[in-house]
matplotlib code that plots the C-alpha trace (Angstrom):
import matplotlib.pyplot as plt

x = [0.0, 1.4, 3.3, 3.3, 6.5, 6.6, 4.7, 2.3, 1.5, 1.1, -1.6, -3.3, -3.4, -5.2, -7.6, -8.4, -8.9, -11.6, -12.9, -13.2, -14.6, -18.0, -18.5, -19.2, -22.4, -24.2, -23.8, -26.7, -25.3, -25.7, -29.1, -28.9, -28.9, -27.6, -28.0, -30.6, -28.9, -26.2, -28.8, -30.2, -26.5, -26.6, -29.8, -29.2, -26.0, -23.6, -21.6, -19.3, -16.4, -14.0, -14.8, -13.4, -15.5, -13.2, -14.6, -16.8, -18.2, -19.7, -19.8, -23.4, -22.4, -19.6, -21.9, -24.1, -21.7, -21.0, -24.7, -24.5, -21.4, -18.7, -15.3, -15.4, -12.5, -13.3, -11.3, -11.8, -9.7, -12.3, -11.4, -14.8, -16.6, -14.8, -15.6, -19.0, -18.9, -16.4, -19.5, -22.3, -20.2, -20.1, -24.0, -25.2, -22.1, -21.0, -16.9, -15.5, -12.3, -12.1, -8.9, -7.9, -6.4, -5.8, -8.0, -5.5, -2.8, -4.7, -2.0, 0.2, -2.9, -1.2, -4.7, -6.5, -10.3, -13.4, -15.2, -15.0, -18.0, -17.7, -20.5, -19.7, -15.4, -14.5, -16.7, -15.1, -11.4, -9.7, -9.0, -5.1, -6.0, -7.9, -4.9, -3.9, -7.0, -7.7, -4.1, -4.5, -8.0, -6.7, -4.1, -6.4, -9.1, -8.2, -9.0, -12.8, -13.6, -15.9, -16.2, -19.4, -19.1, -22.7, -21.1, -22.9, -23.9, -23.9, -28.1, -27.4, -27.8, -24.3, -25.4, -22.4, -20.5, -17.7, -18.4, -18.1, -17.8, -20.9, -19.0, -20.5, -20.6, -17.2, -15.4, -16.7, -15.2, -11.9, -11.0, -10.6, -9.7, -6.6, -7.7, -10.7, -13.6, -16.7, -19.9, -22.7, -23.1, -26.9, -29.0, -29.4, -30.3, -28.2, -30.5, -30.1, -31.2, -31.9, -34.3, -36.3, -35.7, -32.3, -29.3, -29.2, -26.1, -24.6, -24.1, -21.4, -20.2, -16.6, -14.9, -10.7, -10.0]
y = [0.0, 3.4, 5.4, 3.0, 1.9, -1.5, -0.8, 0.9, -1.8, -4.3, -1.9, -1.5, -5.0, -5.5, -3.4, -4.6, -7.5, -6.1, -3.9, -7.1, -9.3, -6.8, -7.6, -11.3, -11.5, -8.4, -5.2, -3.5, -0.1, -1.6, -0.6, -0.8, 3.3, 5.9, 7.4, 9.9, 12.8, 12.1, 11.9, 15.3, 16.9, 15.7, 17.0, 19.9, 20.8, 20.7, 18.0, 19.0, 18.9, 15.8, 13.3, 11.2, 9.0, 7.6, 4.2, 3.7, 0.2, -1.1, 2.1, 3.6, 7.4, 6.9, 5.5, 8.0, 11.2, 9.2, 9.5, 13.4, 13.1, 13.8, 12.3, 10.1, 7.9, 5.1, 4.2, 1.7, -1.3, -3.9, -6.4, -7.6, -4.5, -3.3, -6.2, -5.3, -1.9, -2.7, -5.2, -2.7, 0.2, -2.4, -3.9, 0.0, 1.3, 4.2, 4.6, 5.1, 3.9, 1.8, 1.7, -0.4, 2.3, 3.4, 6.6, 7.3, 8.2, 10.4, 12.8, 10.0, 10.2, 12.6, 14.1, 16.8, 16.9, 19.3, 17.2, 14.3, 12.4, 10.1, 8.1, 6.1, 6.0, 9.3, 7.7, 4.3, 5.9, 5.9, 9.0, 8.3, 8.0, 11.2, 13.8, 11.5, 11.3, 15.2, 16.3, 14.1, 15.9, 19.0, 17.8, 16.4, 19.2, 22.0, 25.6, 25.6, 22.1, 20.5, 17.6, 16.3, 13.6, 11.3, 9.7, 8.8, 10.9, 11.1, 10.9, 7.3, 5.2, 3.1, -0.9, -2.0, -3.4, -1.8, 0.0, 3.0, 6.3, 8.3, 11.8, 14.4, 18.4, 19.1, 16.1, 17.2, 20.4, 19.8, 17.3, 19.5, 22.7, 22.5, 21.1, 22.4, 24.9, 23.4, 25.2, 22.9, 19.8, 18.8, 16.8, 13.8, 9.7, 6.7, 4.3, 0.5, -2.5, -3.5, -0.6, 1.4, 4.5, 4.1, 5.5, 9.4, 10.8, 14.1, 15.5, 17.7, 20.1, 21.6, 23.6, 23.6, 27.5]
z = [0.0, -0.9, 1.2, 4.4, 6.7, 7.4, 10.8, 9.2, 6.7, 9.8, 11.2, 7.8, 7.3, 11.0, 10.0, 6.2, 8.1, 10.4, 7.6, 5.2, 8.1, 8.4, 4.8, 5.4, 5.0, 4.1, 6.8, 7.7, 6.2, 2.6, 1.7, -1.7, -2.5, -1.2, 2.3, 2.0, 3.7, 0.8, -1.8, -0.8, -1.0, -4.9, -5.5, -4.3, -6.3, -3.5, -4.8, -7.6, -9.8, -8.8, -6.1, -3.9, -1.7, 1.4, 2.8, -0.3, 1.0, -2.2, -3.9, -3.4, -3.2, -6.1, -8.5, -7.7, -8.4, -11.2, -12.3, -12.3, -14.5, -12.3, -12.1, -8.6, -6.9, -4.1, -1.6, 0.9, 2.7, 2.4, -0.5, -0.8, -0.7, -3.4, -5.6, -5.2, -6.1, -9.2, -9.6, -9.4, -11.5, -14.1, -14.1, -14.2, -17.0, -14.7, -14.5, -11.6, -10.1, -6.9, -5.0, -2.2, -0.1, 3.6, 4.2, 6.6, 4.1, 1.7, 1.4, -0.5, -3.2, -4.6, -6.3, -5.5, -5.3, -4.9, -3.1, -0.3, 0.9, 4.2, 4.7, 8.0, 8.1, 10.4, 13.2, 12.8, 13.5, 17.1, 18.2, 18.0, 13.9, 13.5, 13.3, 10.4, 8.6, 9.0, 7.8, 5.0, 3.6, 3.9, 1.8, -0.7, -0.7, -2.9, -1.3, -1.4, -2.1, 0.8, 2.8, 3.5, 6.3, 7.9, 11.1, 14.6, 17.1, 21.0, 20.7, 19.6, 22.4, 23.3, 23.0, 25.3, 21.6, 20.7, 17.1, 15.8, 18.1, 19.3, 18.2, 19.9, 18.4, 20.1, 19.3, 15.4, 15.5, 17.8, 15.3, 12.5, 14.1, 12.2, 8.8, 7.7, 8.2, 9.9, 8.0, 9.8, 11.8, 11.4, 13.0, 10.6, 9.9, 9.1, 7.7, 7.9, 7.2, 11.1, 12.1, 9.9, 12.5, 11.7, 13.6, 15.2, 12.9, 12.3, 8.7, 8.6, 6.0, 6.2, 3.6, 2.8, 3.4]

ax = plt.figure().add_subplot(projection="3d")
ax.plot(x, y, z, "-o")
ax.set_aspect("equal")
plt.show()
């Protein structure tokens, strides 16, 4: 994987393997479309010019910037998932290019985009990994592009398993103090396949000054 020591390649590999190990049988994040708080974005123009989606799953969000015509780029660490978006990309003749990367290392990209959808990744990090993940947007984000991130929120209810991180406001806007301007963080819904109330979520907007 680009732009990794040897240490790092051990901890990417760990968590491939987690990552690869959700996609089993089918998570109850793959819906089959895209999240609605994303779909809303598209519709309403706010997603433009080129696009990088970081932990694309099976590619929902891609292959739907794709549908407006705009150049998009997955990334994601789970094998599996990405055969299913290459998969879906190819059934519904959108291109888009899936790449088996560490989102934690977007800097070593080396490409520049206008725009970075997160559906679900940001809230999966450790805290420790944040800094990383943050640096590297800015990095990737030309000035004005905008990141547009759907994680958990602290209305969520903890079940006792350890998953991904009930962020709360602060946490949202601490983290990227020093990367990126935070424009909104929005009440919003995750929906799955386990609950049609789906999961209490924040959609944030940021923009690279």
């Amino acid at each position: 994987m680009a732009g990794l020591s040897s240490h790092d390649d051990a901890d990417a590999t760990n968590l491939w393997q987690r990552l690869d190990d959700l996609y089993a049988v089918r998570p109850p994040w793959e819906i089959g479309h895209p999240q609605p708080a994303f779909l809303d974005l598209a519709r309403s123009g706010a997603i433009r010019g080129r696009v990088l989606d970081v932990g694309c799953g099976t590619g929902e969000h891609a292959l739907m910037c794709a549908g407006l015509g705009l150049e998009v780029i997955g990334v994601d660490l789970a094998t599996t998932a990405l055969r299913a978006a290459e998969d879906k990309a190819l059934r519904r003749g959108a291109e888009v290019r899936f790449l088996h990367y560490d989102a934690r290392r977007l800097a070593a990209l080396e490409e520049r985009f206008d725009t970075v959808l997160d559906s679900g990744l940001f809230h999966m990090l450790d805290p420790d990994d944040r800094a990383a993940f943050t640096g590297g947007l800015r990095a990737v984000l030309r000035p004005g592009g905008r990141y547009f991130m759907l994680c958990f929120s602290d209305r969520e209810p903890e079940t006792g398993a350890r998953g991904p991180h009930r962020l709360t406001r602060e946490e949202i806007t601490d983290a990227f103090a020093d990367a990126l301007r935070v424009d909104s963080v929005e009440p919003a819904t995750i929906e799955i396949t386990l609950d049609p109330a789906g999961i209490r979520a924040w959609r944030v907007a940021m923009t690279r000054v």
